[in-house]
C-alpha atoms as an extended CHARMM CRD file, in Angstrom:
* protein
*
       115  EXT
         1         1  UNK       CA           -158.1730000000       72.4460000000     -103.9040000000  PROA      1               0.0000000000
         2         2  UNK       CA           -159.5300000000       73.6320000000     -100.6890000000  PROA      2               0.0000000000
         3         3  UNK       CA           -159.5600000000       77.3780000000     -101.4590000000  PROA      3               0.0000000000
         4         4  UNK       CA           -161.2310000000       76.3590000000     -104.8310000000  PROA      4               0.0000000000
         5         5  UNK       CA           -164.2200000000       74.0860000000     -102.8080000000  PROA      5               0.0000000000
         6         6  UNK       CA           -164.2670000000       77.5180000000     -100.4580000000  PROA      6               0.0000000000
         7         7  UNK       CA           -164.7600000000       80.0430000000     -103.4090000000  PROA      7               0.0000000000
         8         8  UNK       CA           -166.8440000000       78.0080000000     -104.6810000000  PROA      8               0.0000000000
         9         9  UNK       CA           -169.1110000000       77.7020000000     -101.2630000000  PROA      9               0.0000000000
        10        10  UNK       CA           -168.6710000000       81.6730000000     -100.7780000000  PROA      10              0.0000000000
        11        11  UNK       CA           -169.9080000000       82.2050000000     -104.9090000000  PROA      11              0.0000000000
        12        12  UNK       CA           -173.2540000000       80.1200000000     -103.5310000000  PROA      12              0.0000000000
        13        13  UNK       CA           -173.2630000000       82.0190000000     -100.3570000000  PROA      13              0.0000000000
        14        14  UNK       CA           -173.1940000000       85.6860000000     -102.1890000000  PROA      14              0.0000000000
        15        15  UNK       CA           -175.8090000000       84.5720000000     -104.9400000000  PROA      15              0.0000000000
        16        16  UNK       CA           -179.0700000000       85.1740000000     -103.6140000000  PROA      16              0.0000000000
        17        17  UNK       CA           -182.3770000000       84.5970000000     -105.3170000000  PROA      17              0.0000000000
        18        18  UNK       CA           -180.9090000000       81.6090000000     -107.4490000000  PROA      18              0.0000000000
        19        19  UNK       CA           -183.6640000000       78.6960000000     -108.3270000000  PROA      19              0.0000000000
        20        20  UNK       CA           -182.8560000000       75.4790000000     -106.5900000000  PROA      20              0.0000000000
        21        21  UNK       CA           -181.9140000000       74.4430000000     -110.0010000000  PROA      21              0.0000000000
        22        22  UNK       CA           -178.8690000000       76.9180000000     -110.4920000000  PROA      22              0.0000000000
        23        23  UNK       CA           -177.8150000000       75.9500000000     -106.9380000000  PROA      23              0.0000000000
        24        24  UNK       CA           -177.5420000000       72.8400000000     -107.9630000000  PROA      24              0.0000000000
        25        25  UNK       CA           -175.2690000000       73.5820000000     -110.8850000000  PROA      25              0.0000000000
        26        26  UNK       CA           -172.9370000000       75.2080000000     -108.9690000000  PROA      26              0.0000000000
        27        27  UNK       CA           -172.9930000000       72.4710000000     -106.2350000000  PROA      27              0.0000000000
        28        28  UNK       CA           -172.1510000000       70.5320000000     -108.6150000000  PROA      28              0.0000000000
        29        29  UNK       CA           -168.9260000000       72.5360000000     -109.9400000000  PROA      29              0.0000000000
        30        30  UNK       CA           -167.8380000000       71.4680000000     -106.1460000000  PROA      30              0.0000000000
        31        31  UNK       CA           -168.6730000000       67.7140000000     -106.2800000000  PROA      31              0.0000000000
        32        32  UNK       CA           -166.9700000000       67.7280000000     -109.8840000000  PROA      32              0.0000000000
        33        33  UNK       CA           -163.7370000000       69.0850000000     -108.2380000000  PROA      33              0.0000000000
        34        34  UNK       CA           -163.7020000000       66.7870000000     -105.6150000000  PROA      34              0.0000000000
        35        35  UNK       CA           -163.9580000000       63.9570000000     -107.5650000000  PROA      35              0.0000000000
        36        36  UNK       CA           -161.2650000000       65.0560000000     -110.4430000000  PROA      36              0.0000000000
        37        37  UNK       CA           -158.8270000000       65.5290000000     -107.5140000000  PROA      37              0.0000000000
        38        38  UNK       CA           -160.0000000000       61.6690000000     -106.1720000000  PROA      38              0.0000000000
        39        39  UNK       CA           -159.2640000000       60.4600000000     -109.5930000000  PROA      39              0.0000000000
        40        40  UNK       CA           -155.6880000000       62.8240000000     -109.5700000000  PROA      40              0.0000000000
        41        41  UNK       CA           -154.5920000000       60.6840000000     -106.5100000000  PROA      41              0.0000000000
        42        42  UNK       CA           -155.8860000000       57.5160000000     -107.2470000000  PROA      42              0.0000000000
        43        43  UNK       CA           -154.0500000000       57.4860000000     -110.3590000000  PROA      43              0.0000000000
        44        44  UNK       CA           -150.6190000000       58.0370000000     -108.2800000000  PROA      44              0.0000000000
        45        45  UNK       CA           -147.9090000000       55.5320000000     -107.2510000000  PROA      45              0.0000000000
        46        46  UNK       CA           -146.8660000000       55.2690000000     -103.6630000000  PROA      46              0.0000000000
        47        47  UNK       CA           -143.8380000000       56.7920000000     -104.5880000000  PROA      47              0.0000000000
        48        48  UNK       CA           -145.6290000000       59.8450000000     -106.5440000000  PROA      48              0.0000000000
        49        49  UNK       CA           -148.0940000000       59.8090000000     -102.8790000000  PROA      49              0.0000000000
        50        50  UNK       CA           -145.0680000000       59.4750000000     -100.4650000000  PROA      50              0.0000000000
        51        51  UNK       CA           -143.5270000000       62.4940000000     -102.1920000000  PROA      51              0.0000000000
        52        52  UNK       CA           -146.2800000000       64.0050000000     -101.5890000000  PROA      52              0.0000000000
        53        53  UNK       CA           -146.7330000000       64.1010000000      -98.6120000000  PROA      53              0.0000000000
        54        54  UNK       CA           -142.9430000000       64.8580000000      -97.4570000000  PROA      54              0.0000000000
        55        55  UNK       CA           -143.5790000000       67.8780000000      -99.6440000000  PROA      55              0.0000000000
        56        56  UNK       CA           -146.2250000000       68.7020000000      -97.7010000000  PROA      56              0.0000000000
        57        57  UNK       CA           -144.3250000000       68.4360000000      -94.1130000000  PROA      57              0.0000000000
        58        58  UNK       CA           -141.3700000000       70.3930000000      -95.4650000000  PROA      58              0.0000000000
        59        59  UNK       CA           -143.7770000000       73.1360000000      -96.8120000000  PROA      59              0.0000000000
        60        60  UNK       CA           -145.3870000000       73.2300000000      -93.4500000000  PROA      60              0.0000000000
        61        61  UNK       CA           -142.0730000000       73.1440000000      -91.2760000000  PROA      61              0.0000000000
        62        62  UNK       CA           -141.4800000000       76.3180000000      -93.7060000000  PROA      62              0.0000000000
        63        63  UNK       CA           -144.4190000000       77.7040000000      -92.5430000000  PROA      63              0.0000000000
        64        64  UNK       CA           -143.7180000000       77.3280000000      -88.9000000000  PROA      64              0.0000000000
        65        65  UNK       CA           -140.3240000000       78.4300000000      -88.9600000000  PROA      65              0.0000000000
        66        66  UNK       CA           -141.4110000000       81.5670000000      -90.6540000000  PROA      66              0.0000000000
        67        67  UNK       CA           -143.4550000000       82.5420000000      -87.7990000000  PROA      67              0.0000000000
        68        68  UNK       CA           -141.3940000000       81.3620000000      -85.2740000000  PROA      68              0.0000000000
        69        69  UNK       CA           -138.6180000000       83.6890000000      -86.5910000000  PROA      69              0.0000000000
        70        70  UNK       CA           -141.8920000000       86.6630000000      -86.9870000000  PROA      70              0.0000000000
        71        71  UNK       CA           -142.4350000000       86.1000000000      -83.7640000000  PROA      71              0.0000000000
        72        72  UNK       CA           -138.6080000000       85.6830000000      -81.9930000000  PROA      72              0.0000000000
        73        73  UNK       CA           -137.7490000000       88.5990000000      -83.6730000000  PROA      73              0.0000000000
        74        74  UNK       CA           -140.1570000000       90.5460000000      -81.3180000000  PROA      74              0.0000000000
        75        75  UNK       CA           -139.8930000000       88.6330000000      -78.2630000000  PROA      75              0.0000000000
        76        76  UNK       CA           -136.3230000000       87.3110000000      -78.1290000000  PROA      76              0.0000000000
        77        77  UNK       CA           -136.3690000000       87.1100000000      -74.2690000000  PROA      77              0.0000000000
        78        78  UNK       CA           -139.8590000000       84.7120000000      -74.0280000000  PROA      78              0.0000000000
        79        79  UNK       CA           -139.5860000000       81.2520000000      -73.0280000000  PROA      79              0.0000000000
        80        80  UNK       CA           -140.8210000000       80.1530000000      -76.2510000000  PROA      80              0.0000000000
        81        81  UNK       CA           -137.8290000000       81.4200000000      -78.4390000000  PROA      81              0.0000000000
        82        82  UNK       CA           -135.6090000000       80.3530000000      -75.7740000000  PROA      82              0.0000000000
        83        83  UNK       CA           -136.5680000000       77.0300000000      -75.7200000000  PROA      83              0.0000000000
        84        84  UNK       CA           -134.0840000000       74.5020000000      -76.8520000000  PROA      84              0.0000000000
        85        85  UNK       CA           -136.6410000000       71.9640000000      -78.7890000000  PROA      85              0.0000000000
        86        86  UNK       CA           -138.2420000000       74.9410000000      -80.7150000000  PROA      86              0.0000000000
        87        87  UNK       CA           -134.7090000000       76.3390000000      -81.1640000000  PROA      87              0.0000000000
        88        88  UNK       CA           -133.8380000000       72.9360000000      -82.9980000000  PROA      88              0.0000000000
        89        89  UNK       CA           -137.1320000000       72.2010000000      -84.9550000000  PROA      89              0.0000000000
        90        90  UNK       CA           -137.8050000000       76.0470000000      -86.2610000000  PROA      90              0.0000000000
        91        91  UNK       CA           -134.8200000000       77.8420000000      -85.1170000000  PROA      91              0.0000000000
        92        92  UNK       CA           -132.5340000000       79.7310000000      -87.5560000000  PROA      92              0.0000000000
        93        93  UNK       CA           -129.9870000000       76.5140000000      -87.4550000000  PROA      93              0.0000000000
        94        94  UNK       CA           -132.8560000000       73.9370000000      -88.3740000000  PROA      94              0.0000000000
        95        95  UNK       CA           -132.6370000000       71.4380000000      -90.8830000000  PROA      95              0.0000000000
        96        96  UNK       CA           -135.0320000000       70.5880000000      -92.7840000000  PROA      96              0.0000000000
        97        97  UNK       CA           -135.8450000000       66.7670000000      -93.3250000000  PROA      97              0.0000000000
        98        98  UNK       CA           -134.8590000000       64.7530000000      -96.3690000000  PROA      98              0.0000000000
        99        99  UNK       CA           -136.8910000000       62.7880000000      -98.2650000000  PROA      99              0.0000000000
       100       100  UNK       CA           -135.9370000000       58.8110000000      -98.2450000000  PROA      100             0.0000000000
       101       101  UNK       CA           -137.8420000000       57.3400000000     -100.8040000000  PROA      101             0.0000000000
       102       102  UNK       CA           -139.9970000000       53.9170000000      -99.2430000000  PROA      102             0.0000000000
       103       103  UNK       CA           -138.1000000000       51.1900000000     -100.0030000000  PROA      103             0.0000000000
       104       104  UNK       CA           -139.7980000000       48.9400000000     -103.0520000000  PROA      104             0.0000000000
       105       105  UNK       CA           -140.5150000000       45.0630000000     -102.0800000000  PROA      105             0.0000000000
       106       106  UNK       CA           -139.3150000000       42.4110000000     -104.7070000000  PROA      106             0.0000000000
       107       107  UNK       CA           -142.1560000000       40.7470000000     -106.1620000000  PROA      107             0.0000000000
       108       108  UNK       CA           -142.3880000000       37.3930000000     -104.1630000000  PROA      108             0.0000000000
       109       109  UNK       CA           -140.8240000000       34.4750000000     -106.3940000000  PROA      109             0.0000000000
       110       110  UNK       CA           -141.0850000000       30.5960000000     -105.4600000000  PROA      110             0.0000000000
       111       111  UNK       CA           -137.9200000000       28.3440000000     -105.9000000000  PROA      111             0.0000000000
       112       112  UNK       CA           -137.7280000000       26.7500000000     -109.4500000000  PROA      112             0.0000000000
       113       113  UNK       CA           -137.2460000000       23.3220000000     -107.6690000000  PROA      113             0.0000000000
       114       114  UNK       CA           -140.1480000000       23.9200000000     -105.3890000000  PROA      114             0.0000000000
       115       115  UNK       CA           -142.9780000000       21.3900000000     -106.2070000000  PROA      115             0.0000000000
């Protein structure tokens, strides 16, 4: 969504001579996005957000493991890629977390004898 808010910022940026009204238009192809993508996760369970979000972290820690190992590859002998902690977390013997789904409270339920 954020590259599509930036192309969409750039398109503006390289149209020059446009009428305050046209601006307009297309700053309002930006709002519209934003709000479609409000409405996307407002419409999602905490399950469907948790998810999510551990997607997220496990496509990052891909991210950062791919340039650590860019970067070892180079530099085997500096600190960094010797360092135990970053050996662990990004290393080529890292593990990548599992996802534990959050755990789903019973609906509270009073006693039948309670009066």
């Amino acid at each position: 969504m954020e590259c599509k808010a930036r192309d969409i910022r750039m398109e503006l940026k390289g149209l020059k001579g446009l009428s305050e009204e046209e601006k307009q238009l297309v700053l309002q192809r930006r709002v519209n996005l934003f709000q479609s993508e409000g409405k996307n996760k407002a419409g999602k369970t905490a399950g469907e957000k948790s998810l999510d979000a551990f997607n997220a972290k496990v496509e990052s820690i891909k991210r950062y493991q791919k340039a650590f190992g860019l970067y070892c590859a180079k530099k085997a002998s500096d600190s960094m890629c010797t360092n135990k902690l970053m050996l662990t977390t990004y290393g080529p013997d890292a593990k990548l977390p599992t996802y534990k789904p959050p755990a789903i409270k019973p609906p509270a339920t009073t006693p039948p004898n309670a009066t």
